[in-house]
TIZA-960680 format. One record per residue (C-alpha): residue number from 1; residue in one letter; x, y, z. Coordinates in steps of 0.001 Angstrom, whole numbers, plus 500000, padded with zeros to 6 digits. Layout:
<atoms>
kolvex volum X Y Z
NUM A X Y Z
...
</atoms>
This chain:
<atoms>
kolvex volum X Y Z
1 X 759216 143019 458997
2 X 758474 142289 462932
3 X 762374 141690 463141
4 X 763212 144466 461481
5 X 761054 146958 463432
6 X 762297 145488 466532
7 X 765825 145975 465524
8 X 765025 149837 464612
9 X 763418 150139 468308
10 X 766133 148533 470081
11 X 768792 150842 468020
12 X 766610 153914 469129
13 X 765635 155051 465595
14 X 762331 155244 466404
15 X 760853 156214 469860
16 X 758738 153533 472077
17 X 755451 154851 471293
18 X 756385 154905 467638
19 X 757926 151232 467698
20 X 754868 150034 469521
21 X 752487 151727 466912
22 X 754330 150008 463861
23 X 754410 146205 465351
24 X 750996 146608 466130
25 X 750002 147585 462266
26 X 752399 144709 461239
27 X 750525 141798 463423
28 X 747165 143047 462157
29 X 748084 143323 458820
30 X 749975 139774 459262
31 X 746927 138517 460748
32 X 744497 139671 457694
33 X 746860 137618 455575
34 X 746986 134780 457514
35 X 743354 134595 457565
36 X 742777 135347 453926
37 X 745009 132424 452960
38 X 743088 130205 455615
39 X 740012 131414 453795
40 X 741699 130318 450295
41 X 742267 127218 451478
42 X 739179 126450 452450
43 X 737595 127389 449681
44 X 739665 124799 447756
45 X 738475 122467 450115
46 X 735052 122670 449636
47 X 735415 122804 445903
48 X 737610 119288 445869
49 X 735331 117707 448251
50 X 732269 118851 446175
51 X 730189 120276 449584
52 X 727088 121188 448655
53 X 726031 124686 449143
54 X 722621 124390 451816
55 X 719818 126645 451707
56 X 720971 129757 453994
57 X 719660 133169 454398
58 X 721707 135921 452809
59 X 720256 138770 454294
60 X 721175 137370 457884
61 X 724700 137118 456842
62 X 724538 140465 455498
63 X 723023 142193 458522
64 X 725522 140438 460663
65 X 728985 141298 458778
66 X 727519 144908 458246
67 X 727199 145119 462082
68 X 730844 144198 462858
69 X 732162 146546 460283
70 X 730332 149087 461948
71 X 732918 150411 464032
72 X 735309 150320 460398
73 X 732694 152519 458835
74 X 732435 155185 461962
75 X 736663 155390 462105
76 X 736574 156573 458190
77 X 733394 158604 458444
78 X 731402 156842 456015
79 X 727861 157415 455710
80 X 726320 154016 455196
81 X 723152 152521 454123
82 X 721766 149208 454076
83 X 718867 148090 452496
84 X 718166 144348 452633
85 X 715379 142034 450921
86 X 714682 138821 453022
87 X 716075 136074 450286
88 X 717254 132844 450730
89 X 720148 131356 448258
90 X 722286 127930 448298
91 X 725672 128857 450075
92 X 727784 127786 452914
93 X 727039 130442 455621
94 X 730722 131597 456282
95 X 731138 131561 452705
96 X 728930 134087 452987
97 X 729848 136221 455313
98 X 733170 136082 454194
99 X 732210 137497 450660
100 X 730950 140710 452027
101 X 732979 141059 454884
102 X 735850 141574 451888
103 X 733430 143155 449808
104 X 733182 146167 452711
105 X 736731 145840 453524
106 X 737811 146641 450094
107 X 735127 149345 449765
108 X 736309 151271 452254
109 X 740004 151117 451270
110 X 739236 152481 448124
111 X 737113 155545 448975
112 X 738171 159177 450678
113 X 736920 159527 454020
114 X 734030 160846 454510
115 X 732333 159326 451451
116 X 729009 156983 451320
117 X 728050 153343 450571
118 X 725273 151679 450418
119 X 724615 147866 451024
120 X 721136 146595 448635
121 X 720101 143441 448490
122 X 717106 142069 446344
123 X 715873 139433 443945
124 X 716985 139360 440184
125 X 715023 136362 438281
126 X 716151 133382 439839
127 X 718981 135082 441690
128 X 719686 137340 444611
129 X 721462 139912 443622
130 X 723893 141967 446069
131 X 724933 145608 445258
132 X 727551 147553 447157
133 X 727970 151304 445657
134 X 730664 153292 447024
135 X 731192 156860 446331
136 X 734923 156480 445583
137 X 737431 156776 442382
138 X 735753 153605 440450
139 X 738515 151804 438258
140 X 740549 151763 435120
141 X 739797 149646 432344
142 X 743781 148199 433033
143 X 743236 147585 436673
144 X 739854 145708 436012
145 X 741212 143064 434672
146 X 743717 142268 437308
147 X 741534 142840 440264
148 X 740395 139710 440633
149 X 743855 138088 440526
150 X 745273 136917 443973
151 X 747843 139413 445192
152 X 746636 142656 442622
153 X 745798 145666 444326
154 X 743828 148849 443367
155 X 745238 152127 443485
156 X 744800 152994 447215
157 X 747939 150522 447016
158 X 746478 149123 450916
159 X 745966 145668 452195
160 X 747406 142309 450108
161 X 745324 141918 447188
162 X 743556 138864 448177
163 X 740190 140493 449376
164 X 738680 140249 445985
165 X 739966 136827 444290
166 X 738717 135459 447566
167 X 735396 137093 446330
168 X 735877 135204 443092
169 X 736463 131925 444661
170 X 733496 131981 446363
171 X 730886 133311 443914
172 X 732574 130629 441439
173 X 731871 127991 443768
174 X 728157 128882 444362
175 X 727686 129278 440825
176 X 726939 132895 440540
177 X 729068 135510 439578
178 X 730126 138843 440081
179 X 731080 142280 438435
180 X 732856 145247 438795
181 X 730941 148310 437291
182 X 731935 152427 437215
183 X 729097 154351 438158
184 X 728891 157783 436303
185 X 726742 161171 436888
186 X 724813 162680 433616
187 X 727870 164105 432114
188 X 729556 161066 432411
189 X 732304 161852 434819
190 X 732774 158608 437573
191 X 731665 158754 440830
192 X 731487 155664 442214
193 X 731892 152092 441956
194 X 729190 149385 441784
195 X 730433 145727 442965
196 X 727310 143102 441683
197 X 727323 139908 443154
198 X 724773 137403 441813
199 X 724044 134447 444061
200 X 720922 131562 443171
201 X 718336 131638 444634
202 X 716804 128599 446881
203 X 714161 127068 445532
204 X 710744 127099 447152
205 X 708843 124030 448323
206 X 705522 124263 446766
207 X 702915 124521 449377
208 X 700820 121355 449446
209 X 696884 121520 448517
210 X 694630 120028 450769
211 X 692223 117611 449453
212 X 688900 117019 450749
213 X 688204 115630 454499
214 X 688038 112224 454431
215 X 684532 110463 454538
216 X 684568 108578 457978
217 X 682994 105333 457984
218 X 679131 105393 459732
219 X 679171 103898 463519
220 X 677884 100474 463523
221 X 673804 100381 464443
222 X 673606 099543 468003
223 X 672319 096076 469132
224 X 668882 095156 469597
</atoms>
């Protein structure tokens, strides 16, 4: 595609402005591939090599990604939300990160701009459970179950389709799992989509109970 482009500048199709415009889309869409397949692969990785997921706190993670999506969130007017519990689960911290770092990416693909989303995180049993509702078209019952599949993309027919199977790959790993829900008003008409992600929890060291002081030994009697 770079070569391409290139040609059609050189050729004058296009003016310079224009040409510049379109390689610089192409390398950063290029470079979102590139580092979803990097993510891929090391996901496999972990999974061969059995890595065991580490206590690691999720709403850290979550605070973090939401801040560098910021500037994402401001360039398609979104009005966002976040509202995190302070929970602890067994992951792999850029695992992650990564999982809602897609989960906002593809949020914001699929939704008009202008719209809201909101970020909630809290505890579900023995899970934490993470809830991103966007205000945007929700999904068909056909496209739901391709979503997940590498390569399958919604309707808003943007980025390469990896976003969510990456989301897949990790939640599969940690041993939680996720869902796609619509979200409907009273008359039952969609307005939104709900993506659940539930993640275990890390279990709690039970606080130890102290026994009763120790009876020191009486000081020997002085000499006579």
């Amino acid at each position: 595609v770079l070569k391409t482009q290139i040609q059609s500048a050189r050729r004058g199709d296009v003016t310079p402005g224009e040409a510049w415009i379109e390689l610089e889309d192409t390398v950063d869409r290029a470079t979102r591939l590139a580092n979803q397949m990097l993510s891929l692969a090391r996901i496999e990785q972990v999974h061969e090599q059995s890595q065991q997921p580490v206590p690691t706190d999720l709403d850290a993670a979550v605070r973090e990604v939401a801040l560098d999506v910021a500037p994402l969130l401001a360039q398609h007017g979104i009005d966002f939300e976040l509202r995190a519990q302070s929970l602890t689960v067994l992951a792999h911290d850029w695992m992650l990160r990564e999982l809602c770092r897609n989960l906002l990416h593809n949020a914001v693909k699929a939704m008009p701009h202008g719209g809201s989303l909101t970020l909630a995180l809290q505890a579900d049993g023995p899970h934490a459970l993470l809830q991103l509702s966007d205000s945007g078209p929700g999904i068909t019952g056909a496209l739901r179950d391709h979503l997940f599949e590498p390569f399958a993309r919604g309707t808003h027919g943007e980025g390469h389709g990896l976003g969510l199977a990456i989301c897949r790959e990790i939640v599969a790993v940690l041993g939680g799992r996720i869902r796609l829900d619509n979200r409907q008003d009273a008359v039952g008409q969609v307005v939104g989509l709900d993506a659940c992600v539930w993640l275990p929890l890390a279990a709690v060291a039970p606080a130890t109970t102290a026994g009763p002081a120790p009876t020191m030994p009486a000081p020997p009697a002085p000499p006579t």
